[in-house]
C-alpha positions as a LaTeX table, in Angstrom:
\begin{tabular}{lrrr}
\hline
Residue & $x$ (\AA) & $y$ (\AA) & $z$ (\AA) \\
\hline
Unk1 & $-0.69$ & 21.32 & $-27.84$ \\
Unk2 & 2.20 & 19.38 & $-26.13$ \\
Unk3 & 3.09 & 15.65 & $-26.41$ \\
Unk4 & 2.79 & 13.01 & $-24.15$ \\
Unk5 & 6.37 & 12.78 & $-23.56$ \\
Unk6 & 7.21 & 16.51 & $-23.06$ \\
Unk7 & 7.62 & 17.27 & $-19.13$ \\
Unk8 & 4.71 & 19.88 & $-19.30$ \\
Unk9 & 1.82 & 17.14 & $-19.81$ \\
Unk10 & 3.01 & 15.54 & $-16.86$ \\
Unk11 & 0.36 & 15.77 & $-14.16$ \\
Unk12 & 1.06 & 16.72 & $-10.07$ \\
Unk13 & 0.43 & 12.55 & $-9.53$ \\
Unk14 & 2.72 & 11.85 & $-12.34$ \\
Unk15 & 5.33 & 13.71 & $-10.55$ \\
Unk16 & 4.88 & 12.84 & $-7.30$ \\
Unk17 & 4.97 & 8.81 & $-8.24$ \\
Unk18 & 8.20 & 9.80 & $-10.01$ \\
Unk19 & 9.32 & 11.28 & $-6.70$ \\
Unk20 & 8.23 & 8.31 & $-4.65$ \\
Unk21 & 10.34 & 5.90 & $-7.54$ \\
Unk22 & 13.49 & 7.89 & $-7.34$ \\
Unk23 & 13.61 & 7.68 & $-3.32$ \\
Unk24 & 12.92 & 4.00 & $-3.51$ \\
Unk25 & 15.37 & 3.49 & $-6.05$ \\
Unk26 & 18.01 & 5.35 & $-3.94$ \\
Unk27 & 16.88 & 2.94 & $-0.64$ \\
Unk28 & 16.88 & $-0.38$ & $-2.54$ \\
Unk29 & 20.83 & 0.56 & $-3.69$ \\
Unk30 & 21.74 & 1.89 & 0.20 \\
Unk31 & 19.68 & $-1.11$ & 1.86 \\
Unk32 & 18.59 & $-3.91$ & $-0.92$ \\
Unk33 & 17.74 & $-6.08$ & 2.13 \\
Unk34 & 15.33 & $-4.03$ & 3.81 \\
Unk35 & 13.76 & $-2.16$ & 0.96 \\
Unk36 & 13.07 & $-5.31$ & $-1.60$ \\
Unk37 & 10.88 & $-7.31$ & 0.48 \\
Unk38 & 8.16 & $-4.43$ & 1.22 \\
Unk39 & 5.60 & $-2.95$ & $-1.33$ \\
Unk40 & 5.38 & 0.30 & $-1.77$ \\
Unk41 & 2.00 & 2.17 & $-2.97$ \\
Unk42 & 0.64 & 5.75 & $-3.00$ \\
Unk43 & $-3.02$ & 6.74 & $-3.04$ \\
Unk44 & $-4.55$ & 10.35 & $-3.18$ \\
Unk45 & $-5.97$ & 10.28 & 0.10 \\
Unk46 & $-5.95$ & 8.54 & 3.53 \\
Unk47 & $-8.82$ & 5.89 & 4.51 \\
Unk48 & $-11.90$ & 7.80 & 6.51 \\
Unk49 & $-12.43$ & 5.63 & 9.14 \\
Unk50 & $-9.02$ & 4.43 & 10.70 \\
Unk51 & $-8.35$ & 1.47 & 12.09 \\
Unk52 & $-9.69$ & 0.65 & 15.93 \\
Unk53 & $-5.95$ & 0.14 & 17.21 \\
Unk54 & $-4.83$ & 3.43 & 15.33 \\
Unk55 & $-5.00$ & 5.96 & 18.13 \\
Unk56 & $-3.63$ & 8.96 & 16.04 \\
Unk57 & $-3.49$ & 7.67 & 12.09 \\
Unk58 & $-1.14$ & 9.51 & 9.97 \\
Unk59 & $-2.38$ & 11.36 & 6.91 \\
Unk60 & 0.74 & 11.40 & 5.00 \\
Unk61 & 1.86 & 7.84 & 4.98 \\
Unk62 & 1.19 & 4.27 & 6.58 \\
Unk63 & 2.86 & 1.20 & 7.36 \\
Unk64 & 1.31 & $-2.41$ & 7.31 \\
Unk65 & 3.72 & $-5.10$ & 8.94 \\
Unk66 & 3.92 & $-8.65$ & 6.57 \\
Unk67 & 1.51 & $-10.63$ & 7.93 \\
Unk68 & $-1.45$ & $-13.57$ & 6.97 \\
Unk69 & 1.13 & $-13.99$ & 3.51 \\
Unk70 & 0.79 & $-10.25$ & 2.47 \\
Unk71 & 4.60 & $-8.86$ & 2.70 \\
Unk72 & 5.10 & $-5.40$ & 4.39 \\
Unk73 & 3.59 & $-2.35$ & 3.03 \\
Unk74 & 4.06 & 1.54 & 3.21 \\
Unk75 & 1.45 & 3.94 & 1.62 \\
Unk76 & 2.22 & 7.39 & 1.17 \\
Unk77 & $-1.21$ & 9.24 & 0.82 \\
Unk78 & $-0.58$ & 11.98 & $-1.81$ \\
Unk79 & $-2.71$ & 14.89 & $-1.36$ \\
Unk80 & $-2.06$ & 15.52 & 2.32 \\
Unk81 & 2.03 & 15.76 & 1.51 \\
Unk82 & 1.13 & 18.27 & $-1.27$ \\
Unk83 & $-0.71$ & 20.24 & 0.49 \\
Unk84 & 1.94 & 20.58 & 3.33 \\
Unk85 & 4.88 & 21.25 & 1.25 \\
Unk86 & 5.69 & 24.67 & $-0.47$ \\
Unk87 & 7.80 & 23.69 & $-3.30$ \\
Unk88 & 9.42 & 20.93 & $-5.14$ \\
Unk89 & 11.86 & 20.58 & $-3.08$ \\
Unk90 & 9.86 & 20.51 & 0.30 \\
Unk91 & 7.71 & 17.47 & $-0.89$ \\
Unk92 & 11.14 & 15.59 & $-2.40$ \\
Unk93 & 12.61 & 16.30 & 1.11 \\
Unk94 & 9.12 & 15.04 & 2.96 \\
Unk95 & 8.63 & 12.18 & 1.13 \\
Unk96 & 11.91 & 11.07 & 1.86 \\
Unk97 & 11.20 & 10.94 & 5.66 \\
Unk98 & 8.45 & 9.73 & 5.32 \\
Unk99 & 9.79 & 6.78 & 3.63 \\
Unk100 & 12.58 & 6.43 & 6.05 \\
Unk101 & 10.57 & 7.22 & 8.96 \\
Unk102 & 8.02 & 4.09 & 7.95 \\
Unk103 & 10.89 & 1.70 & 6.95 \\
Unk104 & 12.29 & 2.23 & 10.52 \\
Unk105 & 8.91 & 1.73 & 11.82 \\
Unk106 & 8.67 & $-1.82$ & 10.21 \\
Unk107 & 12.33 & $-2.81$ & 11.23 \\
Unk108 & 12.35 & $-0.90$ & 14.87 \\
Unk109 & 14.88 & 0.93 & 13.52 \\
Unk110 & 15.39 & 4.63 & 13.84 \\
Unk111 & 15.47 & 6.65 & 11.13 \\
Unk112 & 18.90 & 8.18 & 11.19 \\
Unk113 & 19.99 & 4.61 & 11.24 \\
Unk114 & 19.04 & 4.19 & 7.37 \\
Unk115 & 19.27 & 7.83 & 6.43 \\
Unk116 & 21.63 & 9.47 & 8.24 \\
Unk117 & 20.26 & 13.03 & 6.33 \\
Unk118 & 16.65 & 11.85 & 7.91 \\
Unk119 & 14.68 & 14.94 & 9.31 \\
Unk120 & 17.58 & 17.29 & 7.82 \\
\hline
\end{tabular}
């Protein structure tokens, strides 16, 4: 009944990637030196077994320091972030921080240092 293209065939993934592009989009512009050199990925779910060293994994989102020639990585794990946030809004807002939180993670930054609206 609708097309493709028209904003109601979009799926909940769809619009969370397009979410997860439009924050990245607005880092790389504030901070092109930090942002371009990590990749960025989202998957539905976190991994079941977490790593030995991980003493409390995070189910919204990871971070995987460049290392053995990968370059640094953040995952944002979808479902868990949808299921915390109430509206559109909420998950915009939380996958913001989460983004900012994991990009300070990788730099040993804090957060408010590349988003001063972090945790706001």
């Amino acid at each position: 009944m609708f097309g493709a293209r028209l904003p109601r065939y979009r799926t909940s993934s769809g619009l969370f990637d397009d979410m997860v592009a439009a924050q990245i989009r607005r880092l790389v512009q504030a901070w092109p030196d930090l942002v371009k050199p990590v990749q960025f990925a989202v998957e539905d779910v976190p991994p079941s077994q977490p790593a030995p060293w991980e003493s409390d994994p995070s189910l919204d989102s990871q971070c995987f320091p460049a290392g053995r020639g990968l370059p640094a990585r953040v995952v944002l794990y979808r479902m868990p972030m949808q299921m915390h946030a109430d509206t559109r809004l909420d998950l915009q807002w939380s996958i913001r921080d989460e983004l900012v939180s994991r990009l300070a993670e990788l730099y040993g930054r804090r957060p408010e240092e590349i988003d001063p609206e972090w945790g706001m």
